[in-house]
TORGUDO-131688 format. One record per residue (C-alpha): x, y, z; residue in three letters. Coordinates in steps of 0.25 Angstrom, whole numbers, padded with zeros to 4 digits, always signed. Layout:
BEGIN
XYZALA...
This chain:
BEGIN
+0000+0000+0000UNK+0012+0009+0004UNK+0019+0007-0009UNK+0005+0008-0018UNK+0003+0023-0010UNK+0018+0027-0012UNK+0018+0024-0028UNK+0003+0031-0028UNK+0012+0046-0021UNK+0022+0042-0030UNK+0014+0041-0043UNK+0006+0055-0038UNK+0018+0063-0035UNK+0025+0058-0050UNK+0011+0062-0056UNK+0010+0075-0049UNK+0023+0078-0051UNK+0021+0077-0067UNK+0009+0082-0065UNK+0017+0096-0062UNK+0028+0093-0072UNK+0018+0093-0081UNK+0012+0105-0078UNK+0023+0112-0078UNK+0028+0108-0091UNK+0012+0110-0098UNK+0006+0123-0097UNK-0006+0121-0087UNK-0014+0131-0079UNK-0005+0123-0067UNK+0007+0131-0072UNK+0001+0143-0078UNK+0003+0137-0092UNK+0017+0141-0090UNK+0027+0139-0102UNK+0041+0143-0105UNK+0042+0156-0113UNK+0050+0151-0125UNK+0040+0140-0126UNK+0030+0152-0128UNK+0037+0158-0136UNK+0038+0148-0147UNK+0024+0145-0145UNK+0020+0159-0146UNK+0031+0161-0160UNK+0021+0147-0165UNK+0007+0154-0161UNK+0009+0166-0169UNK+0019+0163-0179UNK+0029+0174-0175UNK+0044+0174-0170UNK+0049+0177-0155UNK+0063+0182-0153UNK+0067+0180-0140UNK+0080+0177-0132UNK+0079+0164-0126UNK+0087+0168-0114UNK+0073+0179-0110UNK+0064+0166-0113UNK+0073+0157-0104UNK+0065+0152-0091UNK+0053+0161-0093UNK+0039+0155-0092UNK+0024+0161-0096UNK+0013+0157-0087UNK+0000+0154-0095UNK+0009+0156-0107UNK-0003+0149-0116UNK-0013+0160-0111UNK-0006+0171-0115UNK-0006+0167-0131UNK-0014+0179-0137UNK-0018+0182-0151UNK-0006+0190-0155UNK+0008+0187-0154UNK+0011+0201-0147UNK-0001+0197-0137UNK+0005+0184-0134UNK+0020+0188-0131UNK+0015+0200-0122UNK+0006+0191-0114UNK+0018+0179-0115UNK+0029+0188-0109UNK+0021+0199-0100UNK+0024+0190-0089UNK+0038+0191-0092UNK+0050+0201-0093UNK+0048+0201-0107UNK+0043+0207-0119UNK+0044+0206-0133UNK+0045+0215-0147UNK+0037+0212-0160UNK+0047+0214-0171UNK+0038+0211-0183UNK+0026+0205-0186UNK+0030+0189-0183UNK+0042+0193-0174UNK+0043+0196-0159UNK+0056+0198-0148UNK+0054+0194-0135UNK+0061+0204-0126UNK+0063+0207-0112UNK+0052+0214-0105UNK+0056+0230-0108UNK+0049+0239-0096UNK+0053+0252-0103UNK+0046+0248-0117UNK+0031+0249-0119UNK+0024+0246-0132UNK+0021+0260-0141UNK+0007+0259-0139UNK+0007+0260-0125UNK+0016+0271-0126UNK+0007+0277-0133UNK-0004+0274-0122UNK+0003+0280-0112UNK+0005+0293-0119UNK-0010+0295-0122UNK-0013+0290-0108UNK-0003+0302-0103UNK-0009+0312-0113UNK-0023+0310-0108UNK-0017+0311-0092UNK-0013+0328-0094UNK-0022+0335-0103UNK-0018+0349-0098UNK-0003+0353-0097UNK-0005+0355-0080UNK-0008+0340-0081UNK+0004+0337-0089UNK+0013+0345-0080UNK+0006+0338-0068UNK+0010+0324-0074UNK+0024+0331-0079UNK+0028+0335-0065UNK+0023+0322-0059UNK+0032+0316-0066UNK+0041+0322-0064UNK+0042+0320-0048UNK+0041+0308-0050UNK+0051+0304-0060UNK+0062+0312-0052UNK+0059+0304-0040UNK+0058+0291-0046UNK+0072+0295-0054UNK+0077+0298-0039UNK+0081+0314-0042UNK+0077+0319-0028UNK+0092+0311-0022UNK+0101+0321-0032UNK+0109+0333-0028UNK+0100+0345-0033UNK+0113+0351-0040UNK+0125+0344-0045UNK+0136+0340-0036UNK+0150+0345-0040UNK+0155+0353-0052UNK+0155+0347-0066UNK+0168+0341-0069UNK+0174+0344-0083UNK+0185+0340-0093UNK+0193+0351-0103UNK+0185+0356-0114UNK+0187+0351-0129UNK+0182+0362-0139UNK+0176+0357-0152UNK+0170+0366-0164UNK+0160+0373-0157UNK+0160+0365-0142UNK+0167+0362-0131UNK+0167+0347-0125UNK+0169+0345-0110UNK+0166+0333-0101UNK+0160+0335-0088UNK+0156+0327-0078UNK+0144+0329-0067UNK+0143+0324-0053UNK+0129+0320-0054UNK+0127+0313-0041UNK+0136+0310-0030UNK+0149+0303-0036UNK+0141+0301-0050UNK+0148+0310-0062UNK+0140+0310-0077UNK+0151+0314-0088UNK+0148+0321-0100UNK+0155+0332-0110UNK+0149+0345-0112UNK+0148+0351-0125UNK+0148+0367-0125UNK+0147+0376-0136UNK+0157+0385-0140UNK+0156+0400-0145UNK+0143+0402-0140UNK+0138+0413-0132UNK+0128+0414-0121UNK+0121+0402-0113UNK+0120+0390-0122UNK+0109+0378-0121UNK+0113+0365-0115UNK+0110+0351-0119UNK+0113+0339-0110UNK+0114+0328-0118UNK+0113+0314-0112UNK+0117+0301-0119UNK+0108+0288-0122UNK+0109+0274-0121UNK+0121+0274-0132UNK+0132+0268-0134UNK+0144+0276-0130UNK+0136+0288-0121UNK+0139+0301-0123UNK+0152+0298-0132UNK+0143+0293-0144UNK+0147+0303-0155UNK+0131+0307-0158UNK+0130+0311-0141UNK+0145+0318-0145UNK+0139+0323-0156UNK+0127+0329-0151UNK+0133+0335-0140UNK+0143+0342-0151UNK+0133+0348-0160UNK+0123+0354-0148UNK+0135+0360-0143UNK+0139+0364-0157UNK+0124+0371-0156UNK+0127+0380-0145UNK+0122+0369-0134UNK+0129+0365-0122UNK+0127+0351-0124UNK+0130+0340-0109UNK+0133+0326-0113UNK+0133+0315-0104UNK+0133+0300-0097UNK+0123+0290-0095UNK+0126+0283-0084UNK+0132+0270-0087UNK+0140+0277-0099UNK+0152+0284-0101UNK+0159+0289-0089UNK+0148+0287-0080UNK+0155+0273-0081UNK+0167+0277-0073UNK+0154+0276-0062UNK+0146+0266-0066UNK+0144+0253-0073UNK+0137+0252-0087UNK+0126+0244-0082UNK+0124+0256-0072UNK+0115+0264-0084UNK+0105+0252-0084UNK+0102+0255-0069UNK+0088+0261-0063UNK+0095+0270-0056UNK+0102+0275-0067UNK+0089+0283-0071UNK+0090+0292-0059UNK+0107+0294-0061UNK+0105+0299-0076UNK+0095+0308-0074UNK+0103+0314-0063UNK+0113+0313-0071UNK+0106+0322-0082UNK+0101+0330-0073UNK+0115+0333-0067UNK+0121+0335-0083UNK+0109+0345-0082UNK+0111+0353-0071UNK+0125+0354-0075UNK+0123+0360-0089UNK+0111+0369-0083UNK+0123+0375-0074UNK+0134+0378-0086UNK+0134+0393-0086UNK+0133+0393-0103UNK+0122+0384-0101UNK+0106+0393-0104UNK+0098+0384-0097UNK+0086+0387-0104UNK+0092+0379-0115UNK+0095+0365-0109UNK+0092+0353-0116UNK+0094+0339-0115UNK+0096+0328-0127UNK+0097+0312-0126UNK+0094+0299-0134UNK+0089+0287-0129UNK+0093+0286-0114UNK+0097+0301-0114UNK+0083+0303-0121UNK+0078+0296-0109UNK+0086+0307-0100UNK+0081+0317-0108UNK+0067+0317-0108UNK+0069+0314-0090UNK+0080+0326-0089UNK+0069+0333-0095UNK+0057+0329-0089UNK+0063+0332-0077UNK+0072+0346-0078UNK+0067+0358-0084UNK+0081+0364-0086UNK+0079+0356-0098UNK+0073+0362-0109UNK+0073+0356-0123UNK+0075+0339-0126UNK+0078+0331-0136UNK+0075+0316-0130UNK+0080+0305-0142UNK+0076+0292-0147UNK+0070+0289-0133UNK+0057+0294-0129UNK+0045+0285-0130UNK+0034+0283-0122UNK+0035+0267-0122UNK+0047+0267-0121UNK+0054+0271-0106UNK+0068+0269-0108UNK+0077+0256-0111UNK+0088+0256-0097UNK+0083+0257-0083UNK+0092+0271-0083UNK+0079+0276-0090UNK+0068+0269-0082UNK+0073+0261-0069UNK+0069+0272-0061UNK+0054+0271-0064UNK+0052+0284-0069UNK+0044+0282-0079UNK+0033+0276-0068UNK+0032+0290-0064UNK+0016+0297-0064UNK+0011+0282-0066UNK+0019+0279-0078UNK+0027+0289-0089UNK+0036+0286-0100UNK+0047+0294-0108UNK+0034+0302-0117UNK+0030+0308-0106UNK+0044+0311-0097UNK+0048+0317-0109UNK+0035+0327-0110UNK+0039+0333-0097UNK+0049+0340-0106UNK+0038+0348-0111UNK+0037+0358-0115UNK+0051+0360-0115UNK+0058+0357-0129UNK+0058+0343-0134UNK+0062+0333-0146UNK+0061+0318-0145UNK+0068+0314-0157UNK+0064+0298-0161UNK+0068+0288-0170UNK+0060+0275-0177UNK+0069+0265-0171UNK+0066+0265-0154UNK+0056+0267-0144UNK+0054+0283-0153UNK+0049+0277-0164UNK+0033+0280-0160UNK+0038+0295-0154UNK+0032+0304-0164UNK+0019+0295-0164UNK+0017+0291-0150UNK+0027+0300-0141UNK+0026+0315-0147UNK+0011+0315-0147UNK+0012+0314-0134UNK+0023+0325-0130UNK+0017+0334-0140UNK+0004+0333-0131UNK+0012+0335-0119UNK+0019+0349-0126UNK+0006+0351-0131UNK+0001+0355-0116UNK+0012+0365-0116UNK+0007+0369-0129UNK+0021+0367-0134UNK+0020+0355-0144UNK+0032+0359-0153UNK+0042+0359-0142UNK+0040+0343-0141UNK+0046+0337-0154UNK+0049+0325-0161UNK+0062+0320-0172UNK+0057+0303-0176UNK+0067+0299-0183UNK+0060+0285-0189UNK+0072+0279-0196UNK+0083+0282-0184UNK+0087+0274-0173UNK+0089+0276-0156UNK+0100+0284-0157UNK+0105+0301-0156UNK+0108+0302-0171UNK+0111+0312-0180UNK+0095+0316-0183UNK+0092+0316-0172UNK+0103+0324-0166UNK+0099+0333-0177UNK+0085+0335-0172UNK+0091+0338-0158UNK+0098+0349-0164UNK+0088+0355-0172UNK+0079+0355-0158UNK+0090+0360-0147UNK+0092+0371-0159UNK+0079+0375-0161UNK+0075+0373-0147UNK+0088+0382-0140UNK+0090+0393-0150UNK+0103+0389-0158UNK+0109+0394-0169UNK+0112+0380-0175UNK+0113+0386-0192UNK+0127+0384-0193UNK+0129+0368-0187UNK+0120+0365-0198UNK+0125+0358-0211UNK+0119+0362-0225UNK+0106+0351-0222UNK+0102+0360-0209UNK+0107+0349-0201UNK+0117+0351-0187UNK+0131+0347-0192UNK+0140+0340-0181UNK+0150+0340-0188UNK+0157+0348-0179UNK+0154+0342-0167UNK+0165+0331-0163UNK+0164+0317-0157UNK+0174+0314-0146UNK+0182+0302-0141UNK+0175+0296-0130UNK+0186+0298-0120UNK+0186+0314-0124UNK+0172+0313-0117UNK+0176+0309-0103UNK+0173+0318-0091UNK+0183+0308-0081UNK+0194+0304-0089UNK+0198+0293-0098UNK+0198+0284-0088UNK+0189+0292-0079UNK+0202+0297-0069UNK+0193+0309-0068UNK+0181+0304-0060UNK+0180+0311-0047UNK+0185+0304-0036UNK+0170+0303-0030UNK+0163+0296-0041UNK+0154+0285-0037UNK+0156+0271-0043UNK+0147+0262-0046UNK+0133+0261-0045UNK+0130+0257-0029UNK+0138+0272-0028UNK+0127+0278-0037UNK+0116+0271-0030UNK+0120+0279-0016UNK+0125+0292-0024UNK+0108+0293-0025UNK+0104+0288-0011UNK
C-alpha cells in the first residue's frame, strides 16, 4: 500500500511539474501568454509581410506578456503595442521596413508635436496670459536647473592669453571661473578699427566633432567680428579644455544641464561687463546643442536681445543627451517643449533656421505657426523668422551662416556692403582658421590652469552643494 501511495505522489508531482513546464513553454493565460520578443518579431515580419531591423543583443532576454493580444491591424499598431511595455521603440523607414530602437524619452511623434502646440495656443488667448505662462515657466525652469545655488556675479577676474591680430580682428582666449574651481575657455573675437560700443555675440558650440575649434565655429566667429561684433566662443562641458577638469562622458550627465547654463550664463555676464560692449545689442547664436542653449539662455536673460537658434528646435523633439533634459525641465508648467521655451524670447528678435534632414524638418509647417502666434500677441510677428533649408543636413554650414549674418545685420545696425562678394553674399575669406592649439586659454599641455581648479566630477558635485 505504501509503495502503491509513494509511486501515486510521484507520478502527480512529475505530472504537475510538466504541467508547469508546459505552461511555461505555451503561451496560456497561466503565464500571461508570454513569448520571447525575437519570437514576436519573426511572427509579426510573417503576419504583415514586412521586414524588422533590429540588434539582436536589444532583443536578447526580453519577453512580451499577452504577446498574441497585442496583434492589431497595422504593422505600426502592433510593434507599438509589442514594445510599449518595453524600453524600446521603433522607426518606419519605408513602406515594408521597420527598425527596432531603444526607447528614446526625448523624441515624440510630429503629430503630437503638433497636438501639444495647438493644446498650448488655446491655453493663453491674451498676451497677459501668455506672460503668465511665460513667467511660470520660467521659476520653475530656474529652480528645477538649480540657479538659486550660483554666486549672483562672477568670481575672479577673466584670465586672458596675448592677442593675435588678423585682417579686421583680434583673437584672444579667455577663461571664466564659472563656479567655484570650475573655469570654461573660450577665444574672444573683437573688431578692429571701430569706434564707439559695439554688439556682442556669445556663440556656443554644439554636439560637433571638434567644439569650438571646427573651422565653421572659427569661421563664424571671424566674419561676425569682421562685421563689427564682438563675438565670445566657448566649451561644452566634456569638450575641449573643459577636459583638463573632467571626463568625456561627464557631457552626458544630468547634472550637466544645470553646469552649462551656468556656464552661458557666466560667458554672459562677462561679455555684458567689457567696456566696448553696447549692451542693448547682445546676442547669442548655437547649432544643435548650442541651439539647445540658445533658446534657454534666452528664455531665461533678458540681456539677451536677438537669437538665432540652428537646426535644433522642435516641439517633439527635446534634445538627444541628458546635458539638454536630465534635469527635468521640460516638466515644468505641466509639460513644455523646446517650441515653446523658445517663444519666451518674444518679442525679442528671433531666427530659427532649419533644415530637411532632422527633427527641423516640419519647423516652418508645424513649429513657426506657433511662434508667429506667440509674437503675434506682442503684435510683433515679423521679428520671429524662419530660414528651412529642405536639401541641408544637421550642421552650421555656409547657408545657414549666411542667413545668420544677414539677421544679426539687419537686426544691429551694420554697415556690412563691403564684406559682400559680387553675388550679395558675406565673404569669409578674410577670416582665418586656427591651429587647435593657437585656441587654448591654459597651455599646450594645460600648465596654466590655476592651482584651485577642481577635478573630477564628485569635486563638481560639491562645488554646487
Amino acid at each position: 500500500m505504501m509503495k502503491l501511495s509513494y509511486f501515486f505522489l510521484t507520478s502527480l508531482t512529475y505530472l504537475l511539474h510538466c504541467s508547469y513546464l508546459l505552461a511555461q513553454e505555451r503561451p496560456v493565460s497561466e503565464n500571461n501568454f508570454r513569448e520571447p520578443l525575437f519570437k514576436v518579431v519573426d511572427d509579426m515580419e510573417k503576419r504583415h509581410h514586412i521586414t524588422i531591423q533590429y540588434d539582436s543583443t536589444k532583443l536578447a532576454d526580453l519577453w512580451v506578456d499577452f504577446a498574441q493580444w497585442r496583434y492589431r491591424g497595422t504593422p505600426a499598431q502592433t510593434l507599438a503595442n509589442v514594445l510599449a511595455p518595453l524600453p524600446l521603440s521603433y522607426r518606419q523607414l519605408d513602406d515594408s521596413t521597420y527598425r527596432i530602437t531603444s526607447y528614446e524619452y526625448f523624441r515624440k511623434h510630429p503629430k503630437e508635436g503638433k497636438q501639444e502646440l495647438a493644446q498650448l495656443m488655446a491655453s493663453y488667448q491674451t498676451l497677459a496670459q501668455w506672460e503668465s505662462r511665460s513667467g511660470d515657466l520660467s521659476s520653475c525652469i530656474r529652480e528645477t536647473l538649480g540657479l538659486q545655488r550660483i554666486h549672483p556675479s562672477p568670481i575672479a577676474a577673466a584670465i586672458k592669453t596675448p592677442k593675435r591680430q588678423y585682417n579686421g580682428y583680434t583673437v584672444e582666449n579667455i577663461a571664466i571661473e564659472a563656479l567655484p574651481g570650475l573655469y570654461v575657455a573660450g577665444s574672444l573675437y573683437v573688431p578692429t578699427g571701430r569706434s564707439g560700443k559695439l554688439p556682442a555675440m556669445l556663440c556656443p558650440n554644439g554636439h560637433f566633432a571638434s567644439g569650438r575649434y571646427r573651422p565653421d565655429h572659427q569661421l563664424r566667429c571671424a566674419m561676425l567680428a569682421r562685421m563689427g561684433v564682438i563675438a565670445l566662443s566657448y566649451d561644452l562641458v566634456g569638450y575641449g579644455e573643459s577636459l583638463l577638469q573632467l571626463e568625456e562622458s561627464d557631457h552626458r550627465r544630468s547634472l550637466t544641464a544645470t553646469v552649462q547654463l551656468i556656464n552661458n550664463l557666466r560667458m554672459l555676464d562677462f561679455i555684458h561687463g567689457l567696456p566696448a560692449v553696447d549692451t542693448s545689442r547682445i546676442g547669442i547664436t548655437g547649432a544643435s546643442g548650442g541651439g539647445s542653449q540658445s533658446i534657454l539662455v534666452t528664455a531665461l536673460d533678458d540681456r539677451i536681445k536677438l537669437s538665432v537658434p540652428v537646426v535644433m528646435v522642435s516641439s517633439y523633439f527635446s534634445g538627444g543627451c541628458p546635458c539638454e533634459t536630465g534635469a527635468g525641465h521640460h516638466f515644468c508648467g505641466g509639460g513644455t517643449n523646446n517650441t515653446e521655451i523658445a517663444a519666451m524670447a518674444a518679442p525679442r528678435p528671433q531666427l530659427l533656421i532649419s533644415d530637411g534632414n532632422d527633427w527641423t524638418a516640419d519647423f516652418p509647417t508645424i513649429d513657426l505657426p506657433y511662434l508667429k502666434y506667440v509674437y503675434g500677441l506682442y503684435d510683433r510677428k515679423n521679428l520671429v523668422q524662419n530660414i528651412h533649408l529642405p536639401d541641408e543636413k544637421h550642421d552650421y554650414g555656409p547657408a545657414k551662416r549666411q542667413a545668420m549674418y544677414a539677421f544679426v545685420a539687419e537686426h544691429f545696425s551694420l554697415e556690412i556692403d563691403t564684406l559682400k562678394d559680387p553675388s550679395g553674399h558675406f565673404s569669409e575669406e578674410g577670416c582665418v582658421v586656427e591651429e587647435e592649439a593657437r585656441l587654448y586659454a591654459f597651455g599646450m599641455d594645460g600648465q596654466k590652469l590655476p592651482s584651485n581648479a577642481l577635478q573630477g566630477f564628485v569635486q563638481l558635485q560639491d562645488a554646487l552643494r
